[in-house]
C-alpha positions in Angstrom: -11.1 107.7 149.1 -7.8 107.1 146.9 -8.3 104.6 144.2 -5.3 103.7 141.7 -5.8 102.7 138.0 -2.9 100.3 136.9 -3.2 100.3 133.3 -0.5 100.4 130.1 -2.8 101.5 127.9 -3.4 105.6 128.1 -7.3 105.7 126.5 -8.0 102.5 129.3 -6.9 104.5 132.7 -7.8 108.4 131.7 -11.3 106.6 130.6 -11.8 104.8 133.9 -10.6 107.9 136.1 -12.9 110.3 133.9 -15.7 107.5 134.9 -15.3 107.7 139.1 -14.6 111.5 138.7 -17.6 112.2 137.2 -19.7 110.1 139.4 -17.3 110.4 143.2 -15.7 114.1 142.8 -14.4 113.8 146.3 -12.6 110.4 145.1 -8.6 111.0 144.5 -7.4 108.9 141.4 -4.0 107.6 140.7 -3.1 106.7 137.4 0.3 104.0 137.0 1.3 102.7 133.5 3.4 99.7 135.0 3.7 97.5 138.1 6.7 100.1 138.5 4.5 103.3 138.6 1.9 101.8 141.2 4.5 100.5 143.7 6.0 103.9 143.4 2.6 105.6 144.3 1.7 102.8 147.0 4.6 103.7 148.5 3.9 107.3 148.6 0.4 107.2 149.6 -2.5 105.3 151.3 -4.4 103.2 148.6 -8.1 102.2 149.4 -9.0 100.5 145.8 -6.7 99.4 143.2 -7.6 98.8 139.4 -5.4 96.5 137.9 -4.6 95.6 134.4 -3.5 92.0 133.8 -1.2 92.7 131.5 1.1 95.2 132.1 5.0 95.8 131.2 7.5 93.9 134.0 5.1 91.9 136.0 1.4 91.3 135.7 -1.6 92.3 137.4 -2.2 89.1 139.3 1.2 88.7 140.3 1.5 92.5 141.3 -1.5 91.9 143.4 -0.4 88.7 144.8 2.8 90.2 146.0 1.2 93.3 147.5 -1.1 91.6 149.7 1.4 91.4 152.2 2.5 95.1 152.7 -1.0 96.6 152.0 -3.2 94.1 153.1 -6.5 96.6 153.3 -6.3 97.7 149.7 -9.4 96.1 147.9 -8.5 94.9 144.3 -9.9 94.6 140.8 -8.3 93.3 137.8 -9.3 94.6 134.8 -8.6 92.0 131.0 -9.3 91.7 127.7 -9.4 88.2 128.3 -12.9 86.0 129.3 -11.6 83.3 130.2 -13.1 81.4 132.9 -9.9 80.6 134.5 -8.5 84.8 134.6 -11.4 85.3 136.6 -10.8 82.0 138.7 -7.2 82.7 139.7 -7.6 86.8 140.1 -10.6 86.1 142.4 -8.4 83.4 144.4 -5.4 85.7 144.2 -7.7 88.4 146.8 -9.5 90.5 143.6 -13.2 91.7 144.8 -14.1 91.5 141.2 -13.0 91.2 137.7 -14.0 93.5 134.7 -14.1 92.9 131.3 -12.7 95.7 128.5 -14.7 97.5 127.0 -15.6 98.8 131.1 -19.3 99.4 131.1 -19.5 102.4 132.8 -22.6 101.8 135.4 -20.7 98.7 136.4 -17.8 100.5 137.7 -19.8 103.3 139.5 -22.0 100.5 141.0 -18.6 98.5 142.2 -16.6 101.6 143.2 -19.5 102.8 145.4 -20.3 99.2 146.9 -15.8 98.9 147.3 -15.7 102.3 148.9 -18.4 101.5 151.8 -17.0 98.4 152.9 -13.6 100.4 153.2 -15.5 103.4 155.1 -17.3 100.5 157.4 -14.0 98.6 158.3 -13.5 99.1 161.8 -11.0 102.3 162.7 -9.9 100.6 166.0 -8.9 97.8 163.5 -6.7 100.0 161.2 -5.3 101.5 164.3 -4.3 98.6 165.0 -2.8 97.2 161.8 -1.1 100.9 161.9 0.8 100.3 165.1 1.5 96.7 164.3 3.3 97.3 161.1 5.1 100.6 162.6 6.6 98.4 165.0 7.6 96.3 162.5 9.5 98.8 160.0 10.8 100.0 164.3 12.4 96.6 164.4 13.4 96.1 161.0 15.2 100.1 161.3 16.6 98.9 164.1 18.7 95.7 162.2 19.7 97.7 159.7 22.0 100.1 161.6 23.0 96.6 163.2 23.7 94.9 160.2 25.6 98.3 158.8 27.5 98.2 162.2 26.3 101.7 163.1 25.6 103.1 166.3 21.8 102.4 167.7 21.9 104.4 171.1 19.8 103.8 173.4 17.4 101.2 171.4 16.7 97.9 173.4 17.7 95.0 171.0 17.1 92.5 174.0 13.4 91.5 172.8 15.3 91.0 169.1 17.6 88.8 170.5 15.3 87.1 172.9 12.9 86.2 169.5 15.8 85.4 167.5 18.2 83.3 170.1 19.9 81.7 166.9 19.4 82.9 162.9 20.8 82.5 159.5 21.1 85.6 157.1 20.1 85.7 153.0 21.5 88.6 151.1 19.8 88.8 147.6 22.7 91.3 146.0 21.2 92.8 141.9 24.3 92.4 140.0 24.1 95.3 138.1 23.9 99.2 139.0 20.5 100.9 137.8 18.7 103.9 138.9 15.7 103.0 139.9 15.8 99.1 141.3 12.1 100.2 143.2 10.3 97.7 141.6 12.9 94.9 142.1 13.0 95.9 145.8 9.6 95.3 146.1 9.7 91.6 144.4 12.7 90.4 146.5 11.4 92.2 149.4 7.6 90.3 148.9 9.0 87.0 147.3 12.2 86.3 150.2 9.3 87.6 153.1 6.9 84.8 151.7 9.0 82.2 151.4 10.7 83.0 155.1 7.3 82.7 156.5 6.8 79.2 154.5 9.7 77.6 156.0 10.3 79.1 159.1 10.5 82.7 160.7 12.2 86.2 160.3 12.0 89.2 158.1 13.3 91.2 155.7 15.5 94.8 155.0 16.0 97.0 152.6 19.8 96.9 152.9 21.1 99.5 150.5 20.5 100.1 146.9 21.7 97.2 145.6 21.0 94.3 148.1 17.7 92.8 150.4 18.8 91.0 153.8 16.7 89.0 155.4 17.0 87.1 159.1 15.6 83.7 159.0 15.0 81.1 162.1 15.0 77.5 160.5 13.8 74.0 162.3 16.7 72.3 160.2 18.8 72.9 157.2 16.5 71.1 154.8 14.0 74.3 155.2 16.6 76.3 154.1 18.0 74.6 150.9 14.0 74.4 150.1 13.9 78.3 150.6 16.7 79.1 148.9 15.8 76.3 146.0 12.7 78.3 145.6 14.1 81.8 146.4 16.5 81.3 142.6 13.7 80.0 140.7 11.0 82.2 141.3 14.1 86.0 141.5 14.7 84.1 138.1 11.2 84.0 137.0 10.3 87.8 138.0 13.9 89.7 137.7 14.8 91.5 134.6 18.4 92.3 136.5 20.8 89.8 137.0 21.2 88.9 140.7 22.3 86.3 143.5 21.9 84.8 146.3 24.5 84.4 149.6 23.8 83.1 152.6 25.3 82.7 156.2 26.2 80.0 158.8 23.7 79.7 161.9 24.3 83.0 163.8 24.1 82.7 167.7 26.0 86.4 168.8 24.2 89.6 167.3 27.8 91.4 167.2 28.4 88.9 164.5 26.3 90.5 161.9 27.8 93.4 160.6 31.1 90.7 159.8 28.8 88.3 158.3 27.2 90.9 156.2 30.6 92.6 155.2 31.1 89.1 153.8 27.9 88.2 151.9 28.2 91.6 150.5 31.7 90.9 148.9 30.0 87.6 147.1 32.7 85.1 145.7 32.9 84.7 142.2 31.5 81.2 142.9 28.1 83.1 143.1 28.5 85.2 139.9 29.8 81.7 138.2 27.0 80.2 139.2 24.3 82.4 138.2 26.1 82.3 134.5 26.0 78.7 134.6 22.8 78.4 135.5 21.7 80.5 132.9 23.7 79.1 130.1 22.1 75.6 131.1 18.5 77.1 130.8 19.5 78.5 127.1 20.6 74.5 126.6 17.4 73.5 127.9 15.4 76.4 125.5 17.7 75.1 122.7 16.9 71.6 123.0 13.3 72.5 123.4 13.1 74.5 120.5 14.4 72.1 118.4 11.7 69.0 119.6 8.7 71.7 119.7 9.6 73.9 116.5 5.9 73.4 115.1 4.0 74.5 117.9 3.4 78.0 119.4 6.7 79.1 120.7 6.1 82.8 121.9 9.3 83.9 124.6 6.8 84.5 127.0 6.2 80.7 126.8 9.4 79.0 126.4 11.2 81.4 129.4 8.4 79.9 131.3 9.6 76.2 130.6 13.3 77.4 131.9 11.7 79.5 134.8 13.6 82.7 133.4 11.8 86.3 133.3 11.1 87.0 129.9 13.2 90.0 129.3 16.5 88.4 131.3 15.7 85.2 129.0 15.6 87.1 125.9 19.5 89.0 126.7 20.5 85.7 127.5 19.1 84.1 124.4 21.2 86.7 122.2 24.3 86.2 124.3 24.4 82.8 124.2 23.2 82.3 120.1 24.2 85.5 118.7 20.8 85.6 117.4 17.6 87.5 118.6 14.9 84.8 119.9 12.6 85.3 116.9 15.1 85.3 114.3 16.7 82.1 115.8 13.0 80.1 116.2 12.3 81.7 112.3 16.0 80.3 110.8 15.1 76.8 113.0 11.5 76.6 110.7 13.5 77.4 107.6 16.0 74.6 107.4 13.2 72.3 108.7 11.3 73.3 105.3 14.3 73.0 103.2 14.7 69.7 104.5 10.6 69.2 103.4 10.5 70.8 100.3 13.0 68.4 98.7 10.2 65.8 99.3 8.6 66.2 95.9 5.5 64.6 97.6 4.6 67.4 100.1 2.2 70.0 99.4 3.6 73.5 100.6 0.1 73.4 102.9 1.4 70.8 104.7 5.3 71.7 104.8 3.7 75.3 106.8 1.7 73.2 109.0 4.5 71.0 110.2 7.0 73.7 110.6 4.2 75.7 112.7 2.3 78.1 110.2 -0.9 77.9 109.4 -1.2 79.9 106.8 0.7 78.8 104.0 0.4 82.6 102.5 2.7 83.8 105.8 4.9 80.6 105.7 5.7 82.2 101.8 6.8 85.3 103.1 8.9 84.3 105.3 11.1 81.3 103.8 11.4 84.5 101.1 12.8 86.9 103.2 15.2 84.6 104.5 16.3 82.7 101.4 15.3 85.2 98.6 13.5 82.8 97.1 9.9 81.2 97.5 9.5 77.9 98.5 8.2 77.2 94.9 11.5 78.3 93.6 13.3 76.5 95.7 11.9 73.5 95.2 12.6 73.5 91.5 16.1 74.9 91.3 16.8 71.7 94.0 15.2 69.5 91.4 16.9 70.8 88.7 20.8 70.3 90.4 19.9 66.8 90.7 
């Protein structure tokens, strides 16, 4: 039985693993610090049971599961929170998750769930598996078989006839990352799961690992309107999930498979109109964030929350952010709350209780701290030197 923990915090997985050790010695355990790690050693290896933190550095447990449904559908999850709300439980338990466990673990929990996790696998029918085996190796058989198409390279004797026969006309979506890393695994594996998804959704085809830097995929469409919805989708949620800068190039309905390496050859060259594009887009997001900012300055405004609103990743939002301001996200939000209280304070008639609370701090002990590292002087102070230059 091979069971992975997916967990960022050290104590949490060696805890766990020391846990089904002790009570399965046969069991192997995996141990992943990030999304990054685990599709690394799903990759590698069959996984039967996968223990999944919800949040983790790049993506989260719930959307790491949600995406790897697809390529390893027999996997049986659990997602493992510090958080008890009703609503974790509801989506990771919608999402495919067997069960959901609450930190601190309670030990004879997890040995009772392992056990019951590990006997449905062991009672899941073999001819079943065998089946799922040979289904997805033709699959990756086919998919081999485009790329060397697509590259223009020799495929011998390999019988693209049933290809062609499925696929008597097509359209082709390169997803190209902008910028050269050295390891793109885990944004291979979001592309790869997010473009699959959304092919399925609005039509037919599949997807390939192209090279390094770029995902093609081979879509049949009913009309055109199912692909501008697919490719609609396709930027917001890359833009969502992608720390990398990336985009998106598409072909012309494809009748003749010796058109493809061409048409490849020219989605891989992407006109500047794509790069232009994506850098538009993203400075009108940092407009929106801006103009958010400034109507919601008293309220919660973590990054995590206000990328959301503009349907960036959080980590892509935040470069942008500083590109776009000169300023890091929390200094900016901080010197936004400061000018707002300078404004207040000048009322003689406001308590500083309620100048914190409508610039968003509710503790008026913080608010002083922070209007004095910025200005040098505490809101007190300022109040009366601006009284006393009138």
């Amino acid at each position: 039985m091979n069971i992975l923990i997916a967990d960022d915090e050290g104590v949490i997985r060696e805890g766990v693993k020391r846990t089904i050790q002790r009570a399965f010695p046969d069991y192997h355990v995996h141990l992943a610090a990030s999304a990054e790690d685990a599709v690394q050693l799903m990759d590698s290896q069959p996984i039967d049971i996968v223990l999944t933190d919800i949040l983790m550095p790049g993506i989260d447990g719930l959307e790491f599961m949600k995406m790897s449904r697809r390529k390893y559908p027999h996997a049986k999850w659990v997602v493992i929170s510090a958080h008890s709300e009703f609503s974790y439980a509801q989506k990771a338990v919608r999402l495919g998750a067997r069960d959901y466990l609450l930190k601190p673990i309670g030990k004879q929990r997890l040995v009772e769930l392992m056990a019951q996790l590990a006997d449905e696998a062991r009672e899941e029918s073999v001819v079943t598996r065998e089946g799922e085996m040979l289904k997805t190796n033709l699959k990756y058989l086919r998919e081999a078989v485009f790329q060397r198409v697509a590259s223009g390279l020799d495929i011998g004797n390999l019988d693209v006839g049933p290809l062609m026969d499925r696929y008597p006309e097509f359209q082709l979506i390169m997803v190209r990352i902008e910028e050269a890393v050295k390891n793109v695994q885990l944004e291979h594996f979001i592309i790869e799961n997010v473009l699959s998804e959304l092919i399925d959704r609005h039509g037919e085809g599949f997807v390939v690992n192209f090279d390094r830097q770029s995902l093609l995929g081979l879509a049949q469409f009913k009309d055109e309107r199912m692909k501008a919805e697919l490719l609609g989708e396709l930027q917001k949620h890359l833009s969502h999930y992608l720390k990398l800068p990336f985009h998106i190039t598409s072909s012309d309905v494809i009748r003749e498979f010796n058109r493809i390496p061409d048409e490849v050859r020219r989605l891989r060259q992407a006109p500047a109109a794509a790069v232009s594009e994506r850098q538009e887009g993203g400075d009108k997001a940092i407009e929106v964030a801006l103009q958010y900012l400034k109507a919601h300055y008293n309220e919660e405004l973590s990054l995590e929350k206000v990328a959301s609103v503009v349907f960036l990743n959080p980590i892509y939002f935040s470069q942008l952010f500083k590109q776009r301001t000169g300023q890091g996200y929390k200094d900016y939000v901080i010197s936004l709350r400061i000018e707002q209280a300078k404004e207040l304070l000048q009322q003689s008639g406001l308590k500083l209780a309620e100048i914190a609370e409508r610039i968003g701090y509710a503790d008026v002990r913080h608010f002083t701290q922070v209007f004095r590292r910025k200005m040098n002087v505490t809101p007190t102070e300022y109040r009366q030197q601006f009284l006393a230059e009138r």
